[in-house]
N, C-alpha and C positions, 0 to 999 in steps of 0.2 A: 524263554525258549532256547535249547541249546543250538550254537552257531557249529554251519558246517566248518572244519579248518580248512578245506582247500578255498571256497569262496567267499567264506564272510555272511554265507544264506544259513538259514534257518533249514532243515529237512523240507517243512511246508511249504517256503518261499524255491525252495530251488527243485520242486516237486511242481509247486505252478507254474515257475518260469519256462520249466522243459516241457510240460504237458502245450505251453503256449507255442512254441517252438521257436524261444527267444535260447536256450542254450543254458549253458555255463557261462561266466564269468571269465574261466581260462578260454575259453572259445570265442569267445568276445574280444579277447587282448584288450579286457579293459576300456573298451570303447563302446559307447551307450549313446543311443538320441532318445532325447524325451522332447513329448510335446503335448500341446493340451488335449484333452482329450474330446474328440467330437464325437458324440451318439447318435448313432443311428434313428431313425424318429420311428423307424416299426416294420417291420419284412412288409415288402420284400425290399432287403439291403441293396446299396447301388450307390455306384461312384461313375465319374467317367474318365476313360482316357484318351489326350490329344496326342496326336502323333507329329510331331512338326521335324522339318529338315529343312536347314539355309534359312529361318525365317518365316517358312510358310507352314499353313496347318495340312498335311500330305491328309489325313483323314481324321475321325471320332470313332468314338463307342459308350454306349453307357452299360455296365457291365453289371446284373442285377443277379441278385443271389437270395437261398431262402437262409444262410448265414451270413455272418459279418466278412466271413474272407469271400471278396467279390473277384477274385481269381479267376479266368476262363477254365487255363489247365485242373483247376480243383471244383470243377463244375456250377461256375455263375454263367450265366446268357449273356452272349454279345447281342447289342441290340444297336442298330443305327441310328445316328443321331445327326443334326449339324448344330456344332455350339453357337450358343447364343454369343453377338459379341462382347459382352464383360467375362465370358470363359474364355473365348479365342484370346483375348487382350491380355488377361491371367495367363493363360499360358504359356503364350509368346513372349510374357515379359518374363515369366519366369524360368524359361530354356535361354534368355537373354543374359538374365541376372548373373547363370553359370556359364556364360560364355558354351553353352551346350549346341553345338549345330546340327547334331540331329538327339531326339529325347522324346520320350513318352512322359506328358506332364499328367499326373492323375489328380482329380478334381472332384472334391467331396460337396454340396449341400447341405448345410447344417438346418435343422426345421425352421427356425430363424434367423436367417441369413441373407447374405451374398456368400459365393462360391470361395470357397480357399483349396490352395493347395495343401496336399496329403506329399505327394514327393515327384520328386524330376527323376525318372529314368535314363541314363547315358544308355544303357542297353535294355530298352524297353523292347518285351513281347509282344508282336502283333500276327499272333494265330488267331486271335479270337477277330479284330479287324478286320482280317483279309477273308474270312468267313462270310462277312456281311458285305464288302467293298466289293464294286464290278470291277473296278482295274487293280494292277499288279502293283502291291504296295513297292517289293522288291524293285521292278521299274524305276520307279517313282523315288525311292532311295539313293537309287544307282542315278540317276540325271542329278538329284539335290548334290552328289556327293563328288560329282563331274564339273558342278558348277562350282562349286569349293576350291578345287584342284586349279590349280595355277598353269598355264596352258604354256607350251614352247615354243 
């Protein structure tokens, strides 16, 4: 198969990478994450997101879709949850691990499993959260990020 010259792709490789809305190569600056890959076990697709700030979990979501991108903004359902504690514990360690004090940690179920993390948000979206939540996440950011702040 002939190679693109500006990226080293194939027409077809850089024809599915854009349709995927992973980019070019020049748009990437050469920076990739790979990871294994976990499949979804059969629609309706669903991940979840913790929200935590300072250490604590501020709310959840489990966020289901009749596609694999479980996106709110791209129309997957927020749906309330309270995680179980091996998610909370997953989560927290892993907003910990990056020294992240406040993070949307998102949390996939593989069909057989325990839960892994998908990725830590330093600026996680929480429209679809506050949709389902009775108090004011914003609030509740603004105290986590009061209590951070070093007092005079």
């Amino acid at each position: 198969m002939r190679q693109s010259p500006e990226d080293g792709a194939s027409p077809c490789q850089r024809n599915h990478r854009e349709s995927e809305g992973a980019g070019s190569a020049q748009e990437a600056r050469g920076v990739f994450y790979l990871q294994r890959f976990v499949g979804p076990s059969r629609p309706p697709y669903e991940d979840m997101r913790i929200l935590i700030a300072n250490g604590t979990i501020i709310g959840a979501m489990r966020r289901r879709s009749s596609h694999w991108i479980t996106n709110v903004r791209q129309g997957a359902k927020p749906l309330a949850v309270i995680p179980s504690q091996e998610e909370g514990r997953l989560a927290l360690a892993a907003a910990h691990a990056l020294n992240a004090e406040i993070a949307g940690v998102d949390l996939i179920v593989p069909a057989h499993g325990a839960p892994l993390v998908l990725e830590v948000n330093s600026m996680a979206g929480w429209f679809g959260l506050q949709k389902i939540t009775a108090f004011s996440i914003a609030e509740r950011l603004a105290q986590a990020t009061l209590n951070l702040t070093p007092q005079c």
